[in-house]
DOLOLO-880599 format. One record per residue (C-alpha): residue in three letters; residue number from 1; x negated, y, z negated. Coordinates in steps of 0.001 Angstrom, whole numbers, plus 500000, padded with zeros to 6 digits. Last residue first. Layout:
<sites>
['ALA'; NUM; [X; Y; Z]]
...
</sites>
This chain:
<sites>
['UNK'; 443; [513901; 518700; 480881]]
['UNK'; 442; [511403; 516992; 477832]]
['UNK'; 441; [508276; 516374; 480441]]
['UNK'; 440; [508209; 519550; 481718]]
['UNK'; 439; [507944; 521288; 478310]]
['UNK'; 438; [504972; 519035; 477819]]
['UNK'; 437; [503398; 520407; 480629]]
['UNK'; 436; [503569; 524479; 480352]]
['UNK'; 435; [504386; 525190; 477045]]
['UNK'; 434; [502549; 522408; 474745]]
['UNK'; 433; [499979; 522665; 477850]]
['UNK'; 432; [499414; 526577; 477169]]
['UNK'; 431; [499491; 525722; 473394]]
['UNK'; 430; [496325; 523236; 473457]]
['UNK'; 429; [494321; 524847; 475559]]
['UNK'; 428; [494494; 527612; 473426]]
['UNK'; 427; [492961; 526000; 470576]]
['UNK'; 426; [490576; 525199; 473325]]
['UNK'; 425; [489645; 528343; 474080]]
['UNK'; 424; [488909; 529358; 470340]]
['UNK'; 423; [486692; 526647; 469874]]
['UNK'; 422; [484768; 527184; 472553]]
['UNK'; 421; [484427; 531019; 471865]]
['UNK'; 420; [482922; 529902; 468704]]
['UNK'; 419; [480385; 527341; 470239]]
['UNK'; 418; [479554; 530513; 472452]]
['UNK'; 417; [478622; 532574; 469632]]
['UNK'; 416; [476688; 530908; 467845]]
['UNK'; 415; [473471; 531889; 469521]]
['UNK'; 414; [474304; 535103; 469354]]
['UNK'; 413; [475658; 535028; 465388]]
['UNK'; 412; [472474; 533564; 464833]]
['UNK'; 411; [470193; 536783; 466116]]
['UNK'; 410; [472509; 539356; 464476]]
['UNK'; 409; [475159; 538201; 461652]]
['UNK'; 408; [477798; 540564; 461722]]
['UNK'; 407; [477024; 542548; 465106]]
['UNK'; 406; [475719; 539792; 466918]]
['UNK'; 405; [478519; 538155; 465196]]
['UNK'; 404; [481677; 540618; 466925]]
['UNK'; 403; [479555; 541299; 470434]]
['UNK'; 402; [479519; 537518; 471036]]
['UNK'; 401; [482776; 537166; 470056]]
['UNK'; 400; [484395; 539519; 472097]]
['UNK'; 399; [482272; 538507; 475170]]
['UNK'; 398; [482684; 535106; 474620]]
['UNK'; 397; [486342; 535327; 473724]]
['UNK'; 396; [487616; 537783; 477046]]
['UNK'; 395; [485011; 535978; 479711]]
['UNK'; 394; [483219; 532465; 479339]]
['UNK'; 393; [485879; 530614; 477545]]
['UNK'; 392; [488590; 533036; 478450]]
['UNK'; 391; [488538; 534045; 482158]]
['UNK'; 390; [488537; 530026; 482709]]
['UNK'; 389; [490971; 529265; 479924]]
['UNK'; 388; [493388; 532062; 480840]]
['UNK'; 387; [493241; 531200; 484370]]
['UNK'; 386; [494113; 527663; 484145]]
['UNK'; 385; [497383; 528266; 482608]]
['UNK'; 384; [498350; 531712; 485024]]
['UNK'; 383; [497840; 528828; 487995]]
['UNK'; 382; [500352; 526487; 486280]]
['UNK'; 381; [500354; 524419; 489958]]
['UNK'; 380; [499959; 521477; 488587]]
['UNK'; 379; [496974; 520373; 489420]]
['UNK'; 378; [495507; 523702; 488618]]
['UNK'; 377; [496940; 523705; 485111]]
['UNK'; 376; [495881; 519857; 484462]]
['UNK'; 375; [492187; 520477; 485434]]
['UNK'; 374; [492267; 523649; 483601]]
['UNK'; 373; [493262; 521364; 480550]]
['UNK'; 372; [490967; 519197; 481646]]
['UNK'; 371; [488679; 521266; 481201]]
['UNK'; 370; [489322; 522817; 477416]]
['UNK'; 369; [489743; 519906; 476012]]
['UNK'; 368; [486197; 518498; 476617]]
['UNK'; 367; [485190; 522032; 476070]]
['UNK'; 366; [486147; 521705; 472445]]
['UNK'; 365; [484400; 518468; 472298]]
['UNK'; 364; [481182; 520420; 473887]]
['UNK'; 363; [481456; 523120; 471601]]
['UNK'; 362; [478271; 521976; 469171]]
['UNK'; 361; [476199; 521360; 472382]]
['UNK'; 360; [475562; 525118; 473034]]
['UNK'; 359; [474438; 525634; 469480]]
['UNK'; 358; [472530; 522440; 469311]]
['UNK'; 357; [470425; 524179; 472351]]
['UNK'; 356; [469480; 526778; 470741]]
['UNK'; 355; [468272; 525652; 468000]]
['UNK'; 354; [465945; 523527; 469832]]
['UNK'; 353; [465289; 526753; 472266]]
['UNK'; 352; [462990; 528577; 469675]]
['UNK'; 351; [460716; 525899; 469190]]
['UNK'; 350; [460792; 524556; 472595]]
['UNK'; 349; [459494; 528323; 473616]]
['UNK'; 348; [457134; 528266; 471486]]
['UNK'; 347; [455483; 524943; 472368]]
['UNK'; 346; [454870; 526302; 475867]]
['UNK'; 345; [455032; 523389; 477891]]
['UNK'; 344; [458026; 523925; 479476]]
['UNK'; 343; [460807; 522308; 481636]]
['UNK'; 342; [460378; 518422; 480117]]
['UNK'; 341; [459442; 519888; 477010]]
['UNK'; 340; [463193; 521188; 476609]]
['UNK'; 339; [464148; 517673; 476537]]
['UNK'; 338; [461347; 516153; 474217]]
['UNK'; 337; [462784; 518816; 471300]]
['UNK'; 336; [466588; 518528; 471931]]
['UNK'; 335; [466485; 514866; 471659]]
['UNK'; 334; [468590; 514176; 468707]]
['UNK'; 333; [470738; 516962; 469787]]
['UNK'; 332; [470822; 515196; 473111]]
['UNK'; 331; [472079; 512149; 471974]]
['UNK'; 330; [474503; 513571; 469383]]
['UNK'; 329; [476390; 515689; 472408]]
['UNK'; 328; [476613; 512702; 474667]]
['UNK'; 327; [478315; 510833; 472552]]
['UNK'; 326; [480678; 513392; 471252]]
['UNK'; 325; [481594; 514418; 474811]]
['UNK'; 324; [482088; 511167; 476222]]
['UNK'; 323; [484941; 510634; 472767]]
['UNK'; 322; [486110; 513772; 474207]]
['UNK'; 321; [486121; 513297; 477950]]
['UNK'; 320; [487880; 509510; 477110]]
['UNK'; 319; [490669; 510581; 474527]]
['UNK'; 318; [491685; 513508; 476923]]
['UNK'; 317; [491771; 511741; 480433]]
['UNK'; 316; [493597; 508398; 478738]]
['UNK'; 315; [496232; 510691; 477352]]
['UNK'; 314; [496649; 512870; 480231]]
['UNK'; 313; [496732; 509519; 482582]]
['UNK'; 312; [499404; 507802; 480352]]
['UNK'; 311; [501412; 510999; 480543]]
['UNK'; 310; [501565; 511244; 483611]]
['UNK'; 309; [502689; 507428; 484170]]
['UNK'; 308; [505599; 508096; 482333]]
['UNK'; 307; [506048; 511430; 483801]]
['UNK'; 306; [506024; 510307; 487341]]
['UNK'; 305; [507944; 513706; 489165]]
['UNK'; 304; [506451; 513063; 492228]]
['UNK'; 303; [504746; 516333; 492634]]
['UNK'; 302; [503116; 515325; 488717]]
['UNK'; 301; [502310; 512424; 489615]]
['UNK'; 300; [500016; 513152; 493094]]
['UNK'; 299; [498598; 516741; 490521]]
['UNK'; 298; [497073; 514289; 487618]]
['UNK'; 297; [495535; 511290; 490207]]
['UNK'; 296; [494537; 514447; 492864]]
['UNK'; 295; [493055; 516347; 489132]]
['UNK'; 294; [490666; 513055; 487933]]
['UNK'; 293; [487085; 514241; 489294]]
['UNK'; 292; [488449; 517403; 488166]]
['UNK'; 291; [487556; 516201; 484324]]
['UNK'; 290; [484873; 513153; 485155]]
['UNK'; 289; [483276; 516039; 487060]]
['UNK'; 288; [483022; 518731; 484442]]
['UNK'; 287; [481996; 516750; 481459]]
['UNK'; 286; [479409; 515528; 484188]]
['UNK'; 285; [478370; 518862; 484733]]
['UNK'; 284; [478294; 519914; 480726]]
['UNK'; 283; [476000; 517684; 479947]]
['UNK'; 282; [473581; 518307; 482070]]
['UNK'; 281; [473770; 521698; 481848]]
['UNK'; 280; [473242; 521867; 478236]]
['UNK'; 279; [469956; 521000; 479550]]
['UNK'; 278; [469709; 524311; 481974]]
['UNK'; 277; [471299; 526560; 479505]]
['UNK'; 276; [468446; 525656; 476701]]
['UNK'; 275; [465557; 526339; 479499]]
['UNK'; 274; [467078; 530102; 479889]]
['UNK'; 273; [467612; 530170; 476402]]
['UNK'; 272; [464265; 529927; 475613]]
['UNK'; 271; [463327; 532376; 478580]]
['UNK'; 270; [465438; 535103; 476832]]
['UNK'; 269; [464023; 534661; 473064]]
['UNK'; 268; [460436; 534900; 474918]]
['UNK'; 267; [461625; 537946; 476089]]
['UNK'; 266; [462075; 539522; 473082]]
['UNK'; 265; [464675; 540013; 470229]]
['UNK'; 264; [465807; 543132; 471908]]
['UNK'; 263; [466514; 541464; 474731]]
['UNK'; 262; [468693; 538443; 473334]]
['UNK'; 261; [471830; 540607; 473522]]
['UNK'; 260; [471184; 541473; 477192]]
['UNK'; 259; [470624; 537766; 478093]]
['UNK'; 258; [473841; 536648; 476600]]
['UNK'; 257; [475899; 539375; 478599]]
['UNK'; 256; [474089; 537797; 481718]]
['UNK'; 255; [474130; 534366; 480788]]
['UNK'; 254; [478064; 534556; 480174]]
['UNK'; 253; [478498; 536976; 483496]]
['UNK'; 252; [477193; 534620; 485422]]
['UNK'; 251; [479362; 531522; 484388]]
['UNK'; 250; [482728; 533806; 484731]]
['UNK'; 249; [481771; 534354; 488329]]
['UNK'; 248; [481459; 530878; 488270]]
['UNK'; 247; [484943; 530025; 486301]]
['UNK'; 246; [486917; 532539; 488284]]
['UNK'; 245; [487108; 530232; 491699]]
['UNK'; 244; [489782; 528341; 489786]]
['UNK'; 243; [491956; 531364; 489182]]
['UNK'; 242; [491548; 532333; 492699]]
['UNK'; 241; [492533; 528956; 494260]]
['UNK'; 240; [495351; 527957; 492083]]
['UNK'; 239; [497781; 531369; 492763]]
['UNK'; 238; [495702; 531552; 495981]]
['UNK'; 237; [497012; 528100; 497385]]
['UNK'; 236; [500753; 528012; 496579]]
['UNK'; 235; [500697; 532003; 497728]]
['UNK'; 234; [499703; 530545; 500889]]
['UNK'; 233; [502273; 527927; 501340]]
['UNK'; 232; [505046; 530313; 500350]]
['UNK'; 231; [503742; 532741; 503427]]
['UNK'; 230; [503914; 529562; 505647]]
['UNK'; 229; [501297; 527729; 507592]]
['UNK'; 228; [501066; 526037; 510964]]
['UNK'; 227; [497763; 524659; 512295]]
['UNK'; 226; [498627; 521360; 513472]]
['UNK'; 225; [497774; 521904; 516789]]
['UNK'; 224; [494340; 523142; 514952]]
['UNK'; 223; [493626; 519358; 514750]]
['UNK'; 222; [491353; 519646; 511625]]
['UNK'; 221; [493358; 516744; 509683]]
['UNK'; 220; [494007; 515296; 506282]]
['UNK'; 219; [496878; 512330; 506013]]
['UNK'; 218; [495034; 508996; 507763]]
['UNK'; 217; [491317; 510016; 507201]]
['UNK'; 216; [488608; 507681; 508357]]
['UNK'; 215; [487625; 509267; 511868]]
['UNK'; 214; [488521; 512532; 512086]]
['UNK'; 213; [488379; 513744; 508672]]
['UNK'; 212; [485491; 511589; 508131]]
['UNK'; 211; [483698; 513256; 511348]]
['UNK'; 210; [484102; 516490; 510107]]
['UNK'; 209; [483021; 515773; 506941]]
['UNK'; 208; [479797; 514679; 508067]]
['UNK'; 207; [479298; 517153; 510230]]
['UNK'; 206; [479870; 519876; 507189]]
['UNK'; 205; [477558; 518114; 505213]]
['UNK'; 204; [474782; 518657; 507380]]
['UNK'; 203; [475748; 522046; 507979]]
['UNK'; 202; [475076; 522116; 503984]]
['UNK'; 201; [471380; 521017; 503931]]
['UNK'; 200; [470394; 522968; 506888]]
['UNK'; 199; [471603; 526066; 505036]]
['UNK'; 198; [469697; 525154; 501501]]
['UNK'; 197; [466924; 524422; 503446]]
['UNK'; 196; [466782; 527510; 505678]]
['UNK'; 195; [467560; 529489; 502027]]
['UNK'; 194; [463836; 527738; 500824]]
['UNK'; 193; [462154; 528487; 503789]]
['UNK'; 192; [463368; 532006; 503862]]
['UNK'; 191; [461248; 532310; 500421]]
['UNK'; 190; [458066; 531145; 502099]]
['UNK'; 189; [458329; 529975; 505596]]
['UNK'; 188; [454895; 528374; 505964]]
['UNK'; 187; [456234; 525874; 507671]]
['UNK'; 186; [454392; 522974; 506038]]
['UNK'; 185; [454700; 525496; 502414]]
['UNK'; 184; [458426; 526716; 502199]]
['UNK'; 183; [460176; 524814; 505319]]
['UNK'; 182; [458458; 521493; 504561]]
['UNK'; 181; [458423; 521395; 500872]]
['UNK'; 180; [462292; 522672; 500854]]
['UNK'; 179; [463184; 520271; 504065]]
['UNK'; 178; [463438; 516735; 501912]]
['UNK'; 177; [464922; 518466; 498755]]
['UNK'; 176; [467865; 519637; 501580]]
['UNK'; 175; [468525; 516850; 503621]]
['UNK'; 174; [469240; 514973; 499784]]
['UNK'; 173; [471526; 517349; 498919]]
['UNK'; 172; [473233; 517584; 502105]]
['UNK'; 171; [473626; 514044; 502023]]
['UNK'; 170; [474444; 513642; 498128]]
['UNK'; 169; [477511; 516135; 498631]]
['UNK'; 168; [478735; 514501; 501829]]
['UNK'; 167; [478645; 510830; 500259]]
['UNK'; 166; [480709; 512167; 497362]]
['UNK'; 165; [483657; 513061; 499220]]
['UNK'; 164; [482976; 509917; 500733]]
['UNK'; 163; [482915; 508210; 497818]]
['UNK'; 162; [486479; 510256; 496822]]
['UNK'; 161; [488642; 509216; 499398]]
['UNK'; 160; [491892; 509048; 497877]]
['UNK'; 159; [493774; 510971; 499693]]
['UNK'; 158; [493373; 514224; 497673]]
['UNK'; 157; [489792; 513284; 497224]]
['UNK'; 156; [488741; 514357; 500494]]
['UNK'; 155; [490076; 517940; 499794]]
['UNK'; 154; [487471; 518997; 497295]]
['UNK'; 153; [484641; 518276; 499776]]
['UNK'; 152; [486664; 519122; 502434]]
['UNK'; 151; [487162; 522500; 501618]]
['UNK'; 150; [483741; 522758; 499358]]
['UNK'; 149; [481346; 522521; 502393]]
['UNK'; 148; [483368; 525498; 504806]]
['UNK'; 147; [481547; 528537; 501984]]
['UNK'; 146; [478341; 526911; 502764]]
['UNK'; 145; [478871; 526576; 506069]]
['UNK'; 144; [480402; 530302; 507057]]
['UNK'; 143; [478100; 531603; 504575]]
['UNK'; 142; [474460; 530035; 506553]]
['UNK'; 141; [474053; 534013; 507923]]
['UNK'; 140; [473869; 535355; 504322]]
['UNK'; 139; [472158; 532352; 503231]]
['UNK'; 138; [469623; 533329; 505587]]
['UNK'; 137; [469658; 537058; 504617]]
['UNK'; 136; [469290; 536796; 501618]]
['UNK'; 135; [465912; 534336; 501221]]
['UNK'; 134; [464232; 537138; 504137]]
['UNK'; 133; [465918; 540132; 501728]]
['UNK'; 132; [464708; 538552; 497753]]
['UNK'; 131; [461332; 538426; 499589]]
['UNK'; 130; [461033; 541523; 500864]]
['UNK'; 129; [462404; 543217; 498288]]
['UNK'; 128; [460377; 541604; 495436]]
['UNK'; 127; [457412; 544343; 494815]]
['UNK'; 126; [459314; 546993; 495413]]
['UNK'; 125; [462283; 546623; 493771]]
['UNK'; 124; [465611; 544204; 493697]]
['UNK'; 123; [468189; 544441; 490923]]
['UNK'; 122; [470809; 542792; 491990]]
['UNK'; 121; [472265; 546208; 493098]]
['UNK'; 120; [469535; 547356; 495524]]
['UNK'; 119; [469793; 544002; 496995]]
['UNK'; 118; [473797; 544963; 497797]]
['UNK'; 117; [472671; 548177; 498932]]
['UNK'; 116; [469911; 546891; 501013]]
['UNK'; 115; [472371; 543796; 502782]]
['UNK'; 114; [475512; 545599; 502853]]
['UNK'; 113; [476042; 545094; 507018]]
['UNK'; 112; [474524; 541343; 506364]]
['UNK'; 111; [477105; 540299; 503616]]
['UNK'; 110; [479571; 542223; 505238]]
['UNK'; 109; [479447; 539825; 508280]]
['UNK'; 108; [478799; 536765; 506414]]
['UNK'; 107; [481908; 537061; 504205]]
['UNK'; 106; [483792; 537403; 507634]]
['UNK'; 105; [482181; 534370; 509281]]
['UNK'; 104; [482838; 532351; 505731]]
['UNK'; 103; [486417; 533490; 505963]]
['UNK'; 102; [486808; 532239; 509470]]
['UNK'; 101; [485449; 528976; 508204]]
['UNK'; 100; [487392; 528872; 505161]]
['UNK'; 99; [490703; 529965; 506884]]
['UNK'; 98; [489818; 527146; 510041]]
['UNK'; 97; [489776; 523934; 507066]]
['UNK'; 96; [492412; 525738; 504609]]
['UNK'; 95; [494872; 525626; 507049]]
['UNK'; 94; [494118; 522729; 508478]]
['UNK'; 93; [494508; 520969; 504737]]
['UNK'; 92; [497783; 522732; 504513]]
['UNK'; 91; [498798; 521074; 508031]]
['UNK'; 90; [498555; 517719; 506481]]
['UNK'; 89; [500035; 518466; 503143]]
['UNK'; 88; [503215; 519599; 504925]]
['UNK'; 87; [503045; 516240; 507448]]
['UNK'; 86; [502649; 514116; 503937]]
['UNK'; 85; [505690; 515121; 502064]]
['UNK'; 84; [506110; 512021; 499918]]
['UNK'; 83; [506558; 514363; 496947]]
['UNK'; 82; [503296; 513108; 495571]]
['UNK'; 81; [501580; 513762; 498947]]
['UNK'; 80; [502977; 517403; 498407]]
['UNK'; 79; [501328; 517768; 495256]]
['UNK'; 78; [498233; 516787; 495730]]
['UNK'; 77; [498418; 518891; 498991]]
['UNK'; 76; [498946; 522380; 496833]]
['UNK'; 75; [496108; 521439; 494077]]
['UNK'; 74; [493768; 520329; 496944]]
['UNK'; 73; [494380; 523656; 498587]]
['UNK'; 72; [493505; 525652; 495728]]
['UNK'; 71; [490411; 524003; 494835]]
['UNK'; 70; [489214; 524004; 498584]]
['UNK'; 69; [490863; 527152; 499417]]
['UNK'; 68; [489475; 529272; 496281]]
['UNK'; 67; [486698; 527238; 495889]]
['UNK'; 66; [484477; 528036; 498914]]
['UNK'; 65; [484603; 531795; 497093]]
['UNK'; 64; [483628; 530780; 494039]]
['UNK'; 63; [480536; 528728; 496305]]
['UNK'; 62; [479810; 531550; 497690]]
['UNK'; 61; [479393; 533904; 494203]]
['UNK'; 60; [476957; 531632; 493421]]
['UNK'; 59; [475130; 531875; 496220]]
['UNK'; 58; [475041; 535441; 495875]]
['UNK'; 57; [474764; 535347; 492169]]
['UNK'; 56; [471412; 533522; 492904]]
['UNK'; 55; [469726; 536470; 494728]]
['UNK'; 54; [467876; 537588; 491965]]
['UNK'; 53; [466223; 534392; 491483]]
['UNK'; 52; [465112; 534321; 495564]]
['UNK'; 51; [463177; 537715; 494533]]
['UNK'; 50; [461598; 536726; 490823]]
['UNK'; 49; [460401; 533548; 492617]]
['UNK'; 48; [458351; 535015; 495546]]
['UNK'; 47; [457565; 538404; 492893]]
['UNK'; 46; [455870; 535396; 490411]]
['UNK'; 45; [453836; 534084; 493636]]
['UNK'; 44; [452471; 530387; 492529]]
['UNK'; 43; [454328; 528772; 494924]]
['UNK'; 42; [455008; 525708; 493283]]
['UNK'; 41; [457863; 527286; 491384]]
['UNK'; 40; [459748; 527318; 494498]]
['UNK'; 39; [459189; 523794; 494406]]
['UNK'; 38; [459957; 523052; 491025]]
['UNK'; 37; [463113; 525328; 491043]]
['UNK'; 36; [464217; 523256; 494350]]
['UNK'; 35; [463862; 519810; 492506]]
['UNK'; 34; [465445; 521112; 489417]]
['UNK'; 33; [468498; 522379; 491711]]
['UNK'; 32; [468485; 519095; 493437]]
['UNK'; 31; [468471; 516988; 490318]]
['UNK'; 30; [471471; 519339; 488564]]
['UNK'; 29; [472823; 518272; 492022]]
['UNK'; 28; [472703; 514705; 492483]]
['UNK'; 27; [474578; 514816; 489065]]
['UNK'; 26; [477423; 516018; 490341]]
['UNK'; 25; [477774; 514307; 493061]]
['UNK'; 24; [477057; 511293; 491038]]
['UNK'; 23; [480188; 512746; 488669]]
['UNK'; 22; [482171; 513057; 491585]]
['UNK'; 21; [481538; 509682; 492863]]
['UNK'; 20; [482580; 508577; 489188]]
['UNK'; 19; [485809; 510655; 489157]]
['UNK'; 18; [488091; 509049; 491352]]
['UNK'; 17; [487415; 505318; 491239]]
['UNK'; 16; [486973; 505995; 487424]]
['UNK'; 15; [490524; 507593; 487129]]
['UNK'; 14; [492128; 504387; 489310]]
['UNK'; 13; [490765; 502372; 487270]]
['UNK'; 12; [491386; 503656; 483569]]
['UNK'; 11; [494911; 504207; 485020]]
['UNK'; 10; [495856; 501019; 486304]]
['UNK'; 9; [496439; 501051; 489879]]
['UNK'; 8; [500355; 501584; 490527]]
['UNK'; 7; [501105; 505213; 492065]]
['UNK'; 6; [497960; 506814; 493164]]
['UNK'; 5; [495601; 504339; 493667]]
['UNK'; 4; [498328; 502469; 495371]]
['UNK'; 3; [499618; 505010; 497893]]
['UNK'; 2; [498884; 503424; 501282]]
['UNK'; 1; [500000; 500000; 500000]]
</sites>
């Protein structure tokens, strides 16, 4: 049967047949991105790095923007697959294929007409301008791919074809480690080396989706002859899609408020919590893929109306992420010191970041909740749900919080402070689905 994941697979199956290829995405990744800062690294010119650093909120920003009709429009076709209404969900997913591609050509286009002013803005001078520019302006011209990567990518999963969804991720990943050493130093390509890579990488991905969308999947399509779309249809999408996209912007502006509170305690306090971020990383990704990994299984019930099995999936989704959570949070607090080491050898800096670190973990339960909680929201459709706890976690509480104990407490309230704003977001979790799902449930 078609629909047998969906509908009738036991749930603790049919969630790890969705979820685990995203987690291995996932974690293909984090390696990638430690691959690419060691090579980058490699280079030995501080301005080279300093320059393709300060042009990370533009990839960032990229992928936010990738989101908003690959998140959203996965959350809208869940949905209408669930309702049986497979022809709808079919032209959705054209939509969103040609939007994000035209998108991407327009994103590129101001991109390059605001290139100085925008590199003005991130902070680019002198000595890193041409740098941070040749990295910029090859991701500027790769947006259309980058930005066309997380349609599919997202979408895939919607019918159930989550290792190939997977499979796309790990290949451009994979194109990509292979090409930095080669477009950096064989090349001699420098810092546009490294953005050629990262382009490369995704158009890569992009073929291969292409050719599982027209070769493997039954209910997605990129036949523009099916490209028909309603103004109801599009709200459905940005109502989920810009929320969702919120949560990396929301990311940045964490480390950066963080950053400035941690100045005036030196720089040294800075890069410590630099190296702590990137291990609570870890964590935190696959926290973050087992909880989407699951949202086609939560949003395919939900459109049909399934609350029986609904609820068995919540309850499974909940009790697993925060008993993985609590595991993987004691591990690496017991290992804080060795981890950090792996990313610096300055024993300073692992003194200061052990601390550190066991702050970030001690909210990882609370984020537990807090995800797939978003990951409910958005697969419902509750798009003012999952915008509260992504504008919230990292947004409103931090930054309340964080400027309430620095002020209290100083240097330990900062470091505290995001454990708190955990907390906080999840208690909130926890009303917005009393009100939003379980009300469902009881009419």
């Amino acid at each position: 049967m078609e629909n047998e994941l969906f509908e009738k697979t036991p749930v603790h199956k049919a969630f790890f047949s969705l979820a685990l290829p995203v987690v291995m995405g996932m974690v293909v990744s984090l390696l990638y991105n430690m691959v690419d800062t060691f090579f980058i690294a490699r280079t030995g010119n501080t301005n080279l790095v300093a320059g393709i650093s300060l042009c990370s909120p533009v990839f960032t920003c990229l992928i936010a923007l990738g989101d908003i009709l690959g998140l959203g429009g996965s959350s809208v076709i869940s949905r209408l697959f669930g309702q049986k209404k497979d022809e709808d969900g079919k032209r959705v997913s054209v939509f969103c294929f040609y939007g994000s591609l035209l998108g991407g050509c327009v994103v590129a286009v101001l991109l390059l007409a605001f290139r100085t002013p925008l590199l003005t803005l991130l902070g680019a001078d002198a000595d890193t301008l041409v740098y941070a520019s040749a990295y910029y302006m090859f991701i500027a011209l790769g947006a259309p791919f980058i930005i066309l990567t997380y349609t599919p990518n997202n979408q895939l999963r919607t019918e159930g074809l989550a290792k190939c969804s997977m499979i796309g991720s790990i290949l451009g990943t994979v194109v990509n480690i292979v090409l930095d050493p080669i477009c950096i130093f064989g090349l001699g390509f420098g810092a546009a080396g490294a953005a050629i890579a990262t382009v490369i990488g995704n158009i890569c991905t992009d073929i291969y989706y292409v050719w599982v969308l027209t070769h493997k999947s039954k209910k997605l399509s990129i036949n523009p002859r099916g490209l028909y779309i309603t103004a109801e249809d599009i709200r459905q999408i940005l109502v989920i899609g810009i929320p969702a996209s919120v949560t990396n912007f929301m990311a940045s502006l964490c480390t950066a408020l963080t950053n400035r509170k941690l100045l005036p305690y030196g720089n040294d306090r800075v890069a410590a919590m630099g190296i702590a971020m990137k291990v609570n990383m870890i964590v935190l990704l696959v926290l973050v893929g087992f909880a989407f990994g699951a949202q086609p299984l939560i949003g395919y019930n939900y459109g049909a109306r399934n609350h029986k099995r609904l609820k068995e999936i919540l309850t499974f989704c909940y009790q697993f992420e925060c008993a993985l959570a609590a595991v993987l949070v004691v591990i690496l607090a017991a290992v804080a010191r060795p981890l950090l080491g792996l990313f610096t050898t300055n024993q300073e800096l692992i003194r200061l970041g052990v601390p550190m670190l066991r702050w970030q973990l001690a909210g990882m339960v609370f984020v537990a909740v807090v995800l797939v909680s978003t990951s409910t929201f958005q697969s419902a459709g509750k798009a003012m749900g999952a915008f509260w706890l992504s504008f919230g976690r990292q947004g409103l509480f931090f930054a309340v919080i964080l400027w309430t104990l620095s002020a209290v407490i100083g240097y330990n309230g900062i470091l505290a402070a995001q454990a708190v704003s955990d907390l906080l977001t999840a208690i909130l979790a926890v009303w917005l689905f009393q009100r939003n799902i379980v009300s469902v449930w009881k009419n």
